[in-house]
C-alpha positions as CSV (number, residue, x, y, z in Angstrom):
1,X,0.0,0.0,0.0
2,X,3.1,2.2,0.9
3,X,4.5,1.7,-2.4
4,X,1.4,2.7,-4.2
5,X,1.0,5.8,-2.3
6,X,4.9,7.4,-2.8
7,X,4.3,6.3,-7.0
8,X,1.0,8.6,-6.6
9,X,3.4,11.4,-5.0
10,X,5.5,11.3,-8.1
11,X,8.9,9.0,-6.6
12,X,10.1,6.4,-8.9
13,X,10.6,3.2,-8.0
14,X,14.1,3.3,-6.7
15,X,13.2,6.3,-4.8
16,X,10.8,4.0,-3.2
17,X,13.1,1.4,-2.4
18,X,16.0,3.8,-1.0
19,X,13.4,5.9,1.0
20,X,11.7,2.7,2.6
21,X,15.2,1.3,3.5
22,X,16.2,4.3,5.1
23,X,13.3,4.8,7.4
24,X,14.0,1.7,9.0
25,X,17.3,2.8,9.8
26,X,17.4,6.4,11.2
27,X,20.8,8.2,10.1
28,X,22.4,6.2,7.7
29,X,25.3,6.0,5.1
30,X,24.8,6.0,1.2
31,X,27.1,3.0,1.1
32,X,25.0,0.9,3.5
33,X,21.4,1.8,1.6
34,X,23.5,0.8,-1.7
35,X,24.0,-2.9,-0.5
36,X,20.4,-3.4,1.4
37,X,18.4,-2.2,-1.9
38,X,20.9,-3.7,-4.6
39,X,21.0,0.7,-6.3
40,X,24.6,1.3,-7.5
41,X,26.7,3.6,-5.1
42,X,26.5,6.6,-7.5
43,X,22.9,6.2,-8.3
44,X,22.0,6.2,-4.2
45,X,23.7,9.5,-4.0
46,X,21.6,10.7,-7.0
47,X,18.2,9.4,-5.7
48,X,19.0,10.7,-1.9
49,X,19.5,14.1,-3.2
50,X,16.3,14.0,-5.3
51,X,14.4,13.1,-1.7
52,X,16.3,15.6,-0.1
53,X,14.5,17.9,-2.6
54,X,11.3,16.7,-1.9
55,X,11.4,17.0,1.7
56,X,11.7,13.2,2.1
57,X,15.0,13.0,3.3
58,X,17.7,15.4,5.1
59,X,21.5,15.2,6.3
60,X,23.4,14.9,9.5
61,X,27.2,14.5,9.7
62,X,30.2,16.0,8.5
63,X,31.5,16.1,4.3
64,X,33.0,12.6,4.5
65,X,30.9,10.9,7.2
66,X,27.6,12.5,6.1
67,X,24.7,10.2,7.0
68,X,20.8,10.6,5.6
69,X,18.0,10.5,7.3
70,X,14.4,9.6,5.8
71,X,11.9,12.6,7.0
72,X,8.7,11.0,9.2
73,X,6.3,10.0,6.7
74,X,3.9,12.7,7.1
75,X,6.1,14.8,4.6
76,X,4.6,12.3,2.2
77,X,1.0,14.4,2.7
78,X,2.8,17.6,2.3
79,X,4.1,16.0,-0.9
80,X,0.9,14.6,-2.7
81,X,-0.7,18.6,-1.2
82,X,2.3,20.2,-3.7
83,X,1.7,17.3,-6.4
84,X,-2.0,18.8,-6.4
85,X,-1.1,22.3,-6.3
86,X,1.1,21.8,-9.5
87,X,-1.9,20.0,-11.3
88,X,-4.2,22.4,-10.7
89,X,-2.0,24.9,-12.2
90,X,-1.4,22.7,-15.4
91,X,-5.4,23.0,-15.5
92,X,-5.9,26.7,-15.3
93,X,-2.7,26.8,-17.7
94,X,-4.6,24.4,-19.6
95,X,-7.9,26.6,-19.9
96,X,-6.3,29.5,-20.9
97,X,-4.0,28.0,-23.6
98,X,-7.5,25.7,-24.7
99,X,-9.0,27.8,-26.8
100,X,-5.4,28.6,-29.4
101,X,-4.5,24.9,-29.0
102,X,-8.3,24.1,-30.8
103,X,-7.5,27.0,-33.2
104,X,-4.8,24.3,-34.6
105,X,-7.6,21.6,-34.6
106,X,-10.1,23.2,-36.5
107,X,-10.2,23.0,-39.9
108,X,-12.9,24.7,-42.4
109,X,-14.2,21.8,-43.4
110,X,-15.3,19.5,-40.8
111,X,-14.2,16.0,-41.6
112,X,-16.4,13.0,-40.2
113,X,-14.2,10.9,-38.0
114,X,-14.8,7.5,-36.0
115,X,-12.7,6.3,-33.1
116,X,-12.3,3.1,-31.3
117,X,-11.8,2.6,-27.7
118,X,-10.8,0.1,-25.8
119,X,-10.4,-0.4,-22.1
120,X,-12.4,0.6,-19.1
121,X,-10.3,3.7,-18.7
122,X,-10.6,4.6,-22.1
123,X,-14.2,4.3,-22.1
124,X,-14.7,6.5,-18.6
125,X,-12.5,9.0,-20.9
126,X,-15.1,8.5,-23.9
127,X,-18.0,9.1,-21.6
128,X,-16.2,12.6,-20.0
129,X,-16.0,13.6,-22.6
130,X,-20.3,14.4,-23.0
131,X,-19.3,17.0,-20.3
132,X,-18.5,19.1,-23.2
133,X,-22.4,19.1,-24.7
134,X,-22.6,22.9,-25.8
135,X,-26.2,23.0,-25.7
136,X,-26.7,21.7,-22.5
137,X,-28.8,18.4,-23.6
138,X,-28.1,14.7,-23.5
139,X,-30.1,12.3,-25.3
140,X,-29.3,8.7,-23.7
141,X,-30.5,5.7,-24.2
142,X,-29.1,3.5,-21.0
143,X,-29.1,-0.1,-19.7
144,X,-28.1,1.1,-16.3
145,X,-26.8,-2.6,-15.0
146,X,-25.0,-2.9,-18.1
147,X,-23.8,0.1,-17.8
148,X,-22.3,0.0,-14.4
149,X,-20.4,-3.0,-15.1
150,X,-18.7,-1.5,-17.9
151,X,-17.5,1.5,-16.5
152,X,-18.1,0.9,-12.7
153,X,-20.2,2.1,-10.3
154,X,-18.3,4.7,-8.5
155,X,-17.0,6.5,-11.9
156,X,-20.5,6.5,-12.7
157,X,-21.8,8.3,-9.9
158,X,-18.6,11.1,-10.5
159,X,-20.2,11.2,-14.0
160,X,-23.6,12.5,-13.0
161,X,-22.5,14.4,-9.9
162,X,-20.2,16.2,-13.1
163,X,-22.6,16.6,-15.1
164,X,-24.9,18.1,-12.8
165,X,-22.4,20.4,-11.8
166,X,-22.5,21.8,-15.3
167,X,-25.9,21.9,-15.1
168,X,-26.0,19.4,-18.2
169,X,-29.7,17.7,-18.8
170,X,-30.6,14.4,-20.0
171,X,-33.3,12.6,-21.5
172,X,-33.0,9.3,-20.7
173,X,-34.4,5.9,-21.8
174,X,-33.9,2.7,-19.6
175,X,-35.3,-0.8,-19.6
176,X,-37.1,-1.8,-16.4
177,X,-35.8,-4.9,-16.9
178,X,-32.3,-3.9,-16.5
179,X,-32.7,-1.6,-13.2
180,X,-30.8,-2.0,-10.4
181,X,-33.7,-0.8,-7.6
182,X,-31.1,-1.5,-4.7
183,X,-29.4,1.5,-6.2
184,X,-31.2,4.5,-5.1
185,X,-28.6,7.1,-6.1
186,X,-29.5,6.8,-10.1
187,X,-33.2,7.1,-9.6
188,X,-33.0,10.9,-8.2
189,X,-34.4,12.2,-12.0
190,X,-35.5,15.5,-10.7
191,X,-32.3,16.2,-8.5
192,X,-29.7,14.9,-11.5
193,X,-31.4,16.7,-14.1
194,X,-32.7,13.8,-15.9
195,X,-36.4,13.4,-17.5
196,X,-36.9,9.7,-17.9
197,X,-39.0,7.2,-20.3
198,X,-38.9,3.1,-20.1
199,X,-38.2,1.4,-23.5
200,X,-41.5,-0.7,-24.2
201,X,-41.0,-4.5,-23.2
202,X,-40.6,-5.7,-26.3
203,X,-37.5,-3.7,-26.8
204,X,-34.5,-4.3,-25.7
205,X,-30.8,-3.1,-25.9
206,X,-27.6,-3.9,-23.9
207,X,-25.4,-0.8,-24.8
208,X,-25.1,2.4,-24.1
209,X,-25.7,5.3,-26.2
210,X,-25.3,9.1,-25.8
211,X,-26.2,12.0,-28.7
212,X,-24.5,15.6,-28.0
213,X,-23.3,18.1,-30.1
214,X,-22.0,16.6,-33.1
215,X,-21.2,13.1,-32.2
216,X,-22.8,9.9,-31.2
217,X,-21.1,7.9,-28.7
218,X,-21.2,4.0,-28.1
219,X,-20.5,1.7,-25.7
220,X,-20.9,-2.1,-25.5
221,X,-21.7,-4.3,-22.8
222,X,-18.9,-5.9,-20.9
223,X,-19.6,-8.9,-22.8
224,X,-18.3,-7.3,-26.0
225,X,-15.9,-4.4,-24.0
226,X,-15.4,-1.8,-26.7
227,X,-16.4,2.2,-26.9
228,X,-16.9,4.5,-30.3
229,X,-17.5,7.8,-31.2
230,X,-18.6,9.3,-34.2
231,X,-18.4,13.3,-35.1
232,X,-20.7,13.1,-38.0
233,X,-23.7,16.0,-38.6
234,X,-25.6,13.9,-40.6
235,X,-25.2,10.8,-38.7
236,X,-26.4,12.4,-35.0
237,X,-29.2,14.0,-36.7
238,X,-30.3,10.6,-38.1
239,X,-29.7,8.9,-34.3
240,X,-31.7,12.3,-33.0
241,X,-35.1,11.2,-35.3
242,X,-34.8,7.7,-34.2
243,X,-34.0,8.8,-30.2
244,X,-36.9,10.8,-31.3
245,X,-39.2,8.2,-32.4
246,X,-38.2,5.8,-29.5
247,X,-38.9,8.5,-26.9
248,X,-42.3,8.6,-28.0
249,X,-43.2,5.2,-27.7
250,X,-41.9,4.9,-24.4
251,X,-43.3,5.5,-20.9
């Protein structure tokens, strides 16, 4: 658990190992971490300096006798509080510089374009990406078990706790046969923003499928485990008429 924690706090692996060794020693010499964690004696030197940097380690000990000691672990907090600072900087860097980077992307002449996804986190990242509906509207058409077992409960929750903070709608069609009524969290329609319908009974689908802006995105059940989108104008306002037509019929 340990390990996992100082690779989220940006230390590589033989930082890890050299930092881990040292705690359980209190002051100690380069030479000695060397042998217990297999690092060459130049490279120890180069990684303690790089935790002395991060606040992880410090020194004791005259030039040729100079021993390191591993700071208490609670440095590691005040570490992952400066890795988040410096993200949420990239971010509003990010926001600002958005708009010239999408000048490059832009062309006169929009070009249709289908992409493939594979991967749960690449189909959380296909699903985000709905957050940026310009007109505020989401048509969906959802198999909410399926659904969750694709891309997992918890991201799912984020997702609509997201999207309600952009104060992004949805119409949405289910199938009652594939609620989850344990749930309670997904059936707050008012409170998320959502109007509702239920397919009729003799319809039934196992993906998901979400129409914004210009694009139509896909994703399979788990069975299958694969994501598309497709930025097409003609395309989204055919899946609109059927979404249309399907809304209708449903309760």
């Amino acid at each position: 658990m340990i390990e996992k924690v100082l690779k989220m706090a940006g230390l590589s692996d033989k930082e890890i190992k050299i930092y881990l060794a040292g705690l359980k020693q209190g002051p100690v010499l380069a030479n000695f971490l060397a042998q217990q964690t297999g690092v060459s004696r130049q490279n120890t030197y180069d990684i303690l300096n790089k935790l002395i940097k991060k606040g992880l380690a410090s020194t004791t000990g005259k030039k040729y006798n100079t021993r390191f000691i591993m700071e208490e672990p609670a440095n590691i907090q005040r570490l992952l509080d400066k890795q988040k600072r410096k993200i949420e900087k990239i971010k509003k860097d990010l926001e600002l510089a958005m708009p010239e980077i999408e000048s490059f992307y832009k062309t006169e002449m929009f070009v249709p374009k289908i992409k493939f996804y594979e991967g749960k986190e690449s189909m959380q990242n296909l699903f985000l990406d709905s957050l940026k509906c310009k007109n505020k509207e989401i048509m969906a058409i959802v198999p909410t078990i399926e659904a969750y077992k694709v891309l997992g409960m918890e991201f799912t929750k984020h997702y609509v706790r997201e999207r309600v903070k952009e104060n992004i709608k949805t119409k949405t069609i289910r199938l009652r046969s594939y609620e989850d009524y344990k749930e309670k969290f997904f059936h707050q329609h008012e409170k998320q923003l959502r109007k509702i319908r239920y397919a009729p009974a003799n319809i039934s689908f196992a993906s998901t499928l979400f129409i914004y802006n210009n694009k139509v995105i896909f994703i399979s059940s788990k069975k299958e485990n694969f994501g598309l989108m497709i930025e097409s104008e003609e395309y989204k306002d055919m899946m609109v008429n059927l979404f249309n037509v399907l809304w209708k019929i449903s309760k």
